[in-house]
KEKE-3310 file (N, C-alpha, C; in steps of 0.2 Angstrom, whole numbers, plus 5000, padded with zeros to 4 digits):
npx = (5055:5059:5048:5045:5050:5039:5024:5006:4997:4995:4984:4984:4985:4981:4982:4994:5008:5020:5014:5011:5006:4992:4995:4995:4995:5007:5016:5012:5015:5030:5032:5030:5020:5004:4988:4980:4988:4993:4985:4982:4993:4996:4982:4987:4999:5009:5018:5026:5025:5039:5043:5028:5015:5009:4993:4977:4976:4982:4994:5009:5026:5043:5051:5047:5049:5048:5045:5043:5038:5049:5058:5068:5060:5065:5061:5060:5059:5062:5053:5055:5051:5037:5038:5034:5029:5023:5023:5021:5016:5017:5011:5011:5018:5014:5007:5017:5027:5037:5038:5031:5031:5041:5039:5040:5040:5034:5040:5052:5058:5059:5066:5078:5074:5077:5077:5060:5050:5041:5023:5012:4997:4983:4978:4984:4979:4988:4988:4984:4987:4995:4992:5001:5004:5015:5021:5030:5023:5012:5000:4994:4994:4983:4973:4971:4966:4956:4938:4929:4932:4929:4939:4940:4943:4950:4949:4953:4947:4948:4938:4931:4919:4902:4895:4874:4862:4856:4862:4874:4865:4861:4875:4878:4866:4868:4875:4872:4886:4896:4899:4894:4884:4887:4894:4897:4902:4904:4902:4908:4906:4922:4928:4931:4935:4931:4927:4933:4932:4934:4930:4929:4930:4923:4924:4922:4927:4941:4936:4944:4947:4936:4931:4933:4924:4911:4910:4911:4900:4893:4895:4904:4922:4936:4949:4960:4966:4968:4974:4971:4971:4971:4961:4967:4979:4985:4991:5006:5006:5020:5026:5033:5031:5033:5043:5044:5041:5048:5041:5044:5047:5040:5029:5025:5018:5010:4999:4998:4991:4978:4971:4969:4980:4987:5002:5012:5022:5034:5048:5060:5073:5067:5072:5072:5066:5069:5067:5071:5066:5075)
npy = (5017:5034:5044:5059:5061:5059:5066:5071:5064:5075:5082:5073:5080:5072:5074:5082:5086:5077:5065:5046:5032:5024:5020:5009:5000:5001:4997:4984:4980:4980:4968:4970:4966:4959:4969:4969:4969:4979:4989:4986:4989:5003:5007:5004:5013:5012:5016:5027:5041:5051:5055:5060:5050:5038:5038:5027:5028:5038:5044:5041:5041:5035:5045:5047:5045:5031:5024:5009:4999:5004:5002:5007:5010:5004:5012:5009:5014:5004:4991:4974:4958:4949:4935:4919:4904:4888:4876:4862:4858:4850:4838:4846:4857:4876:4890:4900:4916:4914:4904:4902:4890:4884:4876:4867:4878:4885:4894:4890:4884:4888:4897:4912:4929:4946:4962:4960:4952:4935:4932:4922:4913:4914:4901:4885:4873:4868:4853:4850:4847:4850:4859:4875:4891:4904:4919:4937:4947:4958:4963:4952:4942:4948:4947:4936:4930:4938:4941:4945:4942:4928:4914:4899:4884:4868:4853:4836:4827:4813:4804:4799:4788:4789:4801:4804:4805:4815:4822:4828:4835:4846:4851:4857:4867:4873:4877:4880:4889:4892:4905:4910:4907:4893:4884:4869:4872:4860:4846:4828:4809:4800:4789:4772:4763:4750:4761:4770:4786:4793:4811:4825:4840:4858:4874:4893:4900:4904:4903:4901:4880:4878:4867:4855:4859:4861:4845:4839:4845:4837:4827:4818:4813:4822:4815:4815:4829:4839:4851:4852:4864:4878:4891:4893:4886:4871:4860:4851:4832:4828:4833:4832:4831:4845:4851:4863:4872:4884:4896:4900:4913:4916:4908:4915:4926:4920:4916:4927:4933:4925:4931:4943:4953:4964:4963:4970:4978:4973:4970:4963:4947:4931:4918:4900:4888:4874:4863:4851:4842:4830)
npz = (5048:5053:5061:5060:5046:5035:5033:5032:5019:5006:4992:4978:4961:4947:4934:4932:4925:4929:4934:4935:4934:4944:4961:4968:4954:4951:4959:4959:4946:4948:4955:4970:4978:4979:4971:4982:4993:4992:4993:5007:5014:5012:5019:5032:5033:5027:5018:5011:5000:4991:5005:5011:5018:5009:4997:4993:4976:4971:4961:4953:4948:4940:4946:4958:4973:4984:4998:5007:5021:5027:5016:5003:4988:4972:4957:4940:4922:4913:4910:4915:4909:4916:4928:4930:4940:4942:4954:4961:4974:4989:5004:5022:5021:5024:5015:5017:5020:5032:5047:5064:5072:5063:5054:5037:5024:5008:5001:5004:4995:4981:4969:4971:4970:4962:4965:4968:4972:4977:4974:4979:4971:4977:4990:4999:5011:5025:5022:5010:4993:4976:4963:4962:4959:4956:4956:4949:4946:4952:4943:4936:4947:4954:4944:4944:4955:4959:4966:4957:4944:4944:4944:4938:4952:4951:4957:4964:4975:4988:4998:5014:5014:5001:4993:4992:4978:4980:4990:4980:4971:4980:4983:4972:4969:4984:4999:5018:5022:5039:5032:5023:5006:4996:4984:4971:4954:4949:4953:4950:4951:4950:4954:4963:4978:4990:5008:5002:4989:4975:4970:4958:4957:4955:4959:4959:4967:4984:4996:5012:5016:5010:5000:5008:5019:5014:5011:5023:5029:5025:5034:5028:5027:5022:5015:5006:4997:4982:4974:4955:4943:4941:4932:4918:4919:4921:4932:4927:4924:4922:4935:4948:4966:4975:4967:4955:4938:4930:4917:4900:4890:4882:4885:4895:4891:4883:4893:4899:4889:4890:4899:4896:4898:4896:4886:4880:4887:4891:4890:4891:4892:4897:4906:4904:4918:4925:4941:4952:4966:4976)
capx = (5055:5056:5040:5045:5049:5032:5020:4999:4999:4992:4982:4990:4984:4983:4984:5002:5014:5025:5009:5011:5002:4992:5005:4996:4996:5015:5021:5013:5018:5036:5032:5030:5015:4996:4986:4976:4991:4997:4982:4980:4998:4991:4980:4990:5003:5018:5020:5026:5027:5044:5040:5022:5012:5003:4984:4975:4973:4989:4998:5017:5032:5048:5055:5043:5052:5042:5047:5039:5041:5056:5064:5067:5056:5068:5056:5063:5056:5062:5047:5056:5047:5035:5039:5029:5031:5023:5024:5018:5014:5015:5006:5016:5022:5011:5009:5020:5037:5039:5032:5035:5033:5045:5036:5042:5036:5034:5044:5060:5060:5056:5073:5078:5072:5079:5074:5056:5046:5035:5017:5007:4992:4978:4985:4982:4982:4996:4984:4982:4995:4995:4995:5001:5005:5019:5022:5031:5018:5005:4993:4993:4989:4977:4968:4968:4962:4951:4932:4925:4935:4927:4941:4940:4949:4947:4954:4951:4946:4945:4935:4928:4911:4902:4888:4870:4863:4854:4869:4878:4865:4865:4882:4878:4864:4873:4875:4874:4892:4895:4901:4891:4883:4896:4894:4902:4901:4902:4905:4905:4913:4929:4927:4934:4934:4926:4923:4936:4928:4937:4927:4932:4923:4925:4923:4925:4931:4945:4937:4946:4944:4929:4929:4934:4920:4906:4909:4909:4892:4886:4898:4909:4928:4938:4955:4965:4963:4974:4972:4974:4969:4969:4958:4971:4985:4985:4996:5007:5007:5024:5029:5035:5028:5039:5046:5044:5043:5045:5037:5047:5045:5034:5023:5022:5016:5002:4997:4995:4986:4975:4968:4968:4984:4994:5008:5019:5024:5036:5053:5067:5070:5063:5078:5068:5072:5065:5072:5068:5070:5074)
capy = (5023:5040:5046:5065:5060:5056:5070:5069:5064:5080:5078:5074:5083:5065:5080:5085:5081:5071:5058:5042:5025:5023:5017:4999:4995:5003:4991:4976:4978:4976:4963:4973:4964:4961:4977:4971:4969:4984:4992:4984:4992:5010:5009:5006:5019:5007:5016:5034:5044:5059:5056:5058:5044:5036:5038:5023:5028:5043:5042:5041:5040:5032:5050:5048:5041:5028:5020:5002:4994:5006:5000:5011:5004:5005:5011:5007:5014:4996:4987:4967:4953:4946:4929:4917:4898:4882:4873:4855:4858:4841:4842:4848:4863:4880:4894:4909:4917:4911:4902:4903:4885:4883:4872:4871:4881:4882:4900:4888:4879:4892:4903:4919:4934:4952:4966:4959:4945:4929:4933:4917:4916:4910:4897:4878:4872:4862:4846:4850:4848:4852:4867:4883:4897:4909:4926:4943:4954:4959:4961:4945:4940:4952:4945:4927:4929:4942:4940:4947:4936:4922:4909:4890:4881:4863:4848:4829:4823:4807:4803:4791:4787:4791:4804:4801:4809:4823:4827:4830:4843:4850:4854:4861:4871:4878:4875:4888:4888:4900:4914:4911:4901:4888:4879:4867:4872:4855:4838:4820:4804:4798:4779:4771:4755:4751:4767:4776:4788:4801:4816:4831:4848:4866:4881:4902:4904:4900:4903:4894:4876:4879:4859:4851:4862:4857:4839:4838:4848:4829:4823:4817:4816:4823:4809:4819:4836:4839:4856:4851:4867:4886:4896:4890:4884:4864:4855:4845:4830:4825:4838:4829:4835:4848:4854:4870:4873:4893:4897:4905:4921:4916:4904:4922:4931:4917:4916:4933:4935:4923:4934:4950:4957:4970:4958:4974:4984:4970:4968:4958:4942:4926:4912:4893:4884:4868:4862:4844:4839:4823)
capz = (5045:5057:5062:5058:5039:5036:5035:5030:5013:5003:4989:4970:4953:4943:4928:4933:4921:4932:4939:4930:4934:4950:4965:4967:4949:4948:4963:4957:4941:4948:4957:4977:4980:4976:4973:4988:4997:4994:4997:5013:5017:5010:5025:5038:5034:5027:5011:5009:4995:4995:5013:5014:5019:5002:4996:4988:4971:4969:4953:4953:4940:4942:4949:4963:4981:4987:5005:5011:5027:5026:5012:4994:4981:4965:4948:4933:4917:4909:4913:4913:4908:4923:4929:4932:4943:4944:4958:4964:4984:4995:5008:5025:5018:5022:5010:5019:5019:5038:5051:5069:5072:5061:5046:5031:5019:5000:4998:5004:4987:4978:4966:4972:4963:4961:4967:4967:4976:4972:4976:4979:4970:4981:4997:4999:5018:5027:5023:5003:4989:4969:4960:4968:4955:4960:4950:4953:4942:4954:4941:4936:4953:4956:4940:4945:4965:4962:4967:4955:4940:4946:4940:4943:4953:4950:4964:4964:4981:4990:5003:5017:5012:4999:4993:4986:4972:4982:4992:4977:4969:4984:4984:4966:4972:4987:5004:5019:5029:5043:5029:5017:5003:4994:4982:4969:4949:4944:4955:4948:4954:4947:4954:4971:4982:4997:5008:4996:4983:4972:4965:4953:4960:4954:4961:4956:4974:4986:5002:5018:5020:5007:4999:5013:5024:5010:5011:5030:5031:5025:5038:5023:5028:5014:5016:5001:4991:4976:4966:4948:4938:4942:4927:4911:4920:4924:4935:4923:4926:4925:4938:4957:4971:4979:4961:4952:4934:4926:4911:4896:4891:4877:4889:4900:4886:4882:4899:4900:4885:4890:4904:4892:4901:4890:4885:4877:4892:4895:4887:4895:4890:4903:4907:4905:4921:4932:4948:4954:4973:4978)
cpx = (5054:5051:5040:5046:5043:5026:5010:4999:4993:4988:4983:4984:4988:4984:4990:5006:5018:5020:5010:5004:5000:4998:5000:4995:5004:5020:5019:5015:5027:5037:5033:5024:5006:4995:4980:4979:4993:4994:4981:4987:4998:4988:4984:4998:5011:5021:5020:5028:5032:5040:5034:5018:5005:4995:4983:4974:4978:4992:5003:5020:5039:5053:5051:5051:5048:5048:5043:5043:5049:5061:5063:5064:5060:5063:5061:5058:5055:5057:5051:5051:5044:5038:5036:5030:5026:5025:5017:5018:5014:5012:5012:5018:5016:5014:5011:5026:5041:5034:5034:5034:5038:5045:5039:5036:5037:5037:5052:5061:5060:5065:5071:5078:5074:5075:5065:5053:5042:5029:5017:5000:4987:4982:4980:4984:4986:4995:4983:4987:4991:4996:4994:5006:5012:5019:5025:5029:5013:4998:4991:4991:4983:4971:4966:4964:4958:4943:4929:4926:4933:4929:4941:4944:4946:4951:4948:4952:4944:4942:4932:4920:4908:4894:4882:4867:4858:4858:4872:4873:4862:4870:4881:4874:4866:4869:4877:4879:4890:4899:4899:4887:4888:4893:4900:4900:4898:4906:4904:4911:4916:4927:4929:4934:4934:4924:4928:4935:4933:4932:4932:4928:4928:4923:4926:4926:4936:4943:4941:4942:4939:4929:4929:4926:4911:4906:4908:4903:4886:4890:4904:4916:4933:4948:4961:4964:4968:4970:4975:4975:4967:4968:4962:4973:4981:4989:4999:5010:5013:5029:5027:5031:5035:5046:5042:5046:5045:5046:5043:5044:5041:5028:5020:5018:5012:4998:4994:4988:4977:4970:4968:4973:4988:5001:5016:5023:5029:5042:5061:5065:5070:5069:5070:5070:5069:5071:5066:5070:5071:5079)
cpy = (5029:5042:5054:5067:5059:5060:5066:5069:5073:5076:5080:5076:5076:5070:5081:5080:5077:5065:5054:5038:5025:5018:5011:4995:4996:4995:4985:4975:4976:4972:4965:4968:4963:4967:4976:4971:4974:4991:4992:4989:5000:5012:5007:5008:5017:5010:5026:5036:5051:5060:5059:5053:5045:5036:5032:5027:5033:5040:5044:5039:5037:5038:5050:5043:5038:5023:5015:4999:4997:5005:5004:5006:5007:5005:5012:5010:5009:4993:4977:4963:4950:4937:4924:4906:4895:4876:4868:4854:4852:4846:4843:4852:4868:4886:4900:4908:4915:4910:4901:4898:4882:4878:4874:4875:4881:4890:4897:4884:4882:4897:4910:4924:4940:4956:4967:4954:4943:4930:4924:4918:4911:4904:4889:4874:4868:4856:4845:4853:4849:4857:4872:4887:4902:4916:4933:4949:4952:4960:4956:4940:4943:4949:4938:4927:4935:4942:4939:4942:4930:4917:4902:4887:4873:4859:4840:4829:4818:4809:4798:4791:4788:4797:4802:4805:4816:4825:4831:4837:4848:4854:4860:4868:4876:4877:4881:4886:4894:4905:4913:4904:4897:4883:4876:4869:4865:4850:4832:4816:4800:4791:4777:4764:4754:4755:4773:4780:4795:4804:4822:4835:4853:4870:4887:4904:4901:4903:4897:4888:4875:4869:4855:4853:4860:4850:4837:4840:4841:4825:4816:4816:4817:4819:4812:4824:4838:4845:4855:4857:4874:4889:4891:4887:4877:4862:4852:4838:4824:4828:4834:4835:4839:4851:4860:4869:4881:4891:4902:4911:4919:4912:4910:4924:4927:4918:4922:4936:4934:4926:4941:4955:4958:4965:4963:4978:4979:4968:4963:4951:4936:4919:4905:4890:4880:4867:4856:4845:4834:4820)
cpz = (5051:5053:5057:5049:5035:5038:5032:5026:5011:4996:4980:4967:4951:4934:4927:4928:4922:4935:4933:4930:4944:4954:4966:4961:4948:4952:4964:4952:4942:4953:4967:4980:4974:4973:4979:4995:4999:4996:5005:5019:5017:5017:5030:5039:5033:5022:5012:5004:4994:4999:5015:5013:5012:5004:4992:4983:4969:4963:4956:4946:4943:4945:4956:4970:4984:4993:5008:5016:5027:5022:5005:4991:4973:4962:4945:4926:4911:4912:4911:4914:4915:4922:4932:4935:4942:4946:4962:4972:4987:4999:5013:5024:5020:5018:5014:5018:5025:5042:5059:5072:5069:5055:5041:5027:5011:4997:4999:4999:4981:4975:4969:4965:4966:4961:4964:4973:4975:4977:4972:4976:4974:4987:4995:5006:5018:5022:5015:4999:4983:4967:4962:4960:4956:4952:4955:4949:4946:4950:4939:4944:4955:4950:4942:4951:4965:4962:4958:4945:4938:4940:4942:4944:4956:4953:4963:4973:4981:4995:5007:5016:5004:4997:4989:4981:4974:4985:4985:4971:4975:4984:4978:4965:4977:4993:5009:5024:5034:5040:5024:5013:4999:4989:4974:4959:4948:4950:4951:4949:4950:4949:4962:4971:4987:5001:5006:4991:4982:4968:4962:4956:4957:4957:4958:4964:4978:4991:5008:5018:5013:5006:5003:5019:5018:5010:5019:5032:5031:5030:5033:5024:5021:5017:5012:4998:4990:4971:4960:4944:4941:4933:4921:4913:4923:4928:4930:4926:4930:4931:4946:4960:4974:4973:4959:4946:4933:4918:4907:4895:4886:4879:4894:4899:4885:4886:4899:4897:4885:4896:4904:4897:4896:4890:4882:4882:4893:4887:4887:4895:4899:4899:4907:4911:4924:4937:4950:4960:4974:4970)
residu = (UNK:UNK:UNK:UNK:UNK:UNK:UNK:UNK:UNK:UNK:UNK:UNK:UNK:UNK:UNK:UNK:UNK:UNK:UNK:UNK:UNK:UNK:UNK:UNK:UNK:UNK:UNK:UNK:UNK:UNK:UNK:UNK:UNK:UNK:UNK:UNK:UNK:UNK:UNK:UNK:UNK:UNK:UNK:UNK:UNK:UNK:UNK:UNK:UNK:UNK:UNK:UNK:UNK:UNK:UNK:UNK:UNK:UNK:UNK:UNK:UNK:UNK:UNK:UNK:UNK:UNK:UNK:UNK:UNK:UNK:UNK:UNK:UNK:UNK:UNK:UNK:UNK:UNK:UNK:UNK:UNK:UNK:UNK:UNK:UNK:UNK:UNK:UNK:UNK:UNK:UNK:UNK:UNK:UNK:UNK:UNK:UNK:UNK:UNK:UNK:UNK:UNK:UNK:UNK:UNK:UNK:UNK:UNK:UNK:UNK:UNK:UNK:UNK:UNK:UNK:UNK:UNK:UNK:UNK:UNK:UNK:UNK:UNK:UNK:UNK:UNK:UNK:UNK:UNK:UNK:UNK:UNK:UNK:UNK:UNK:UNK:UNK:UNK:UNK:UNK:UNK:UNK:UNK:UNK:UNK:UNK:UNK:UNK:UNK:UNK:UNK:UNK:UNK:UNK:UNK:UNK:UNK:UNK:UNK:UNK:UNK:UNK:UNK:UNK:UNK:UNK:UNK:UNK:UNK:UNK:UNK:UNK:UNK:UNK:UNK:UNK:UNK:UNK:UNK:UNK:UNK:UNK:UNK:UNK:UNK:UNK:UNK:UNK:UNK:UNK:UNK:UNK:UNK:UNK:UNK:UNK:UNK:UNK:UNK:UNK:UNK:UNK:UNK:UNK:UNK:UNK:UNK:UNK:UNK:UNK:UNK:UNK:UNK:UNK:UNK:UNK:UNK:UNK:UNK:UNK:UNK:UNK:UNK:UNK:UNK:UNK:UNK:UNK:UNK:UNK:UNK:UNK:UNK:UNK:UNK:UNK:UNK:UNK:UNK:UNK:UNK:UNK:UNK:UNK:UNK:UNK:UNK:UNK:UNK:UNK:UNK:UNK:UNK:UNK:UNK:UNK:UNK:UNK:UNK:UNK:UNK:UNK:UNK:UNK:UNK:UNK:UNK:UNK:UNK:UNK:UNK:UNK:UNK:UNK:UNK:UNK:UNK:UNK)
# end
């Protein structure tokens, strides 16, 4: 984007008859990003509005000119139905749109979408597979990964050893990593054989690393980690690794409901579709 197009933004009358919806609820709602992504782009000057550089918090309408990373952001007064994936992670795959190693990733498996893109909800590293989320209604993302929501996200690990029953309300109680305290809602072990042990653990947060960095604190080594379960949504489990189901437009619409999101702003119907690899 030229520099000279792009003046200090000035500051909007959200009263004005022409303000609509805040600009990071408007461009997650069509699926542009988070709203912490697109805050994050807010601050460093990627977003202008009829070529003044955007404010957090600015109201706009579908008459507005919004320019990201240089490119027009089409508004539509049709708000169409958000869409929502389900995808089975192997492990080997990280969660970005590229990698300069050259790894796969889990956006090449993934259906192409129209004048939108699939936010990830939350990431799962190289080394850890299951359930990965996808969607291109930023608020729906922004509700599941947001702090403050505190949704669970629940994973079967194995492991080399096994723990004893003060490790484990330790873990319950919470342990001090170096960014903070961590702990697990709820562990308890599933069963094993000789120094192989699978437990279930929860947590309300997705920092890096977090279960695998709680069970090494005991010198633990975590051997596998499987996200079964983000807040409602489960992994199903007849779904392949390295598959993608989407949800119909009536599974959207529950989904939604079930995390108190306005299900009527949205009117275009949602195609059903899986896709197997292999």
């Amino acid at each position: 984007m030229a520099k000279n197009l792009v003046k200090k933004n000035e500051v909007i009358n959200e009263n004005d008859s022409n303000s609509g919806i805040r600009i990071q609820k408007m461009l997650a709602q069509i699926g542009v990003g988070s709203r912490r992504e697109i805050e994050r782009a807010i601050i460093e000057k990627r977003i202008s509005v009829n070529n003044i550089l955007a404010e957090i918090g600015q109201s706009v309408s579908n008459k507005d000119r919004i320019i990201f990373d240089g490119k027009l952001i089409k508004l539509n007064s049709d708000k169409s139905s958000p869409r929502i994936l389900i995808y089975n992670k192997p492990e080997g795959e990280i969660v970005s749109e590229s990698d300069p190693k050259g790894r796969a990733t889990v956006f090449d498996h993934l259906p192409k979408i129209k004048n939108a893109k699939w936010i990830s909800i939350g990431r799962l590293d190289f080394n850890t597979s299951g359930l990965l989320i996808f969607t291109s209604y930023g608020e729906f993302a922004n509700r599941l990964m947001h702090p403050r929501y505190e949704i669970d996200r629940e994973y079967s690990v194995r492991v080399l050893g096994k723990l004893t029953d003060n490790q484990i309300s330790q873990l319950r109680v919470g342990i001090k990593l170096e960014d903070g305290i961590a702990r697990f809602e709820k562990i308890f072990l599933k069963g094993g054989e000789g120094s192989n042990h699978w437990y279930q653990v929860i947590l309300k947060e997705g920092r890096n690393r977090e279960v695998r960095r709680l069970f090494e604190f005991f010198n633990i080594i975590v051997s596998r980690l499987m996200r079964v379960r983000f807040g409602e949504i489960v992994l199903p489990t007849n779904l392949k690794k390295g598959s993608y189901i989407e949800l119909s437009k009536k599974e959207v619409l529950k989904t939604l409901s079930k995390f108190n999101i306005n299900d009527t702003e949205f009117n275009k119907a949602q195609i059903n579709k899986v896709r197997n690899r292999g």
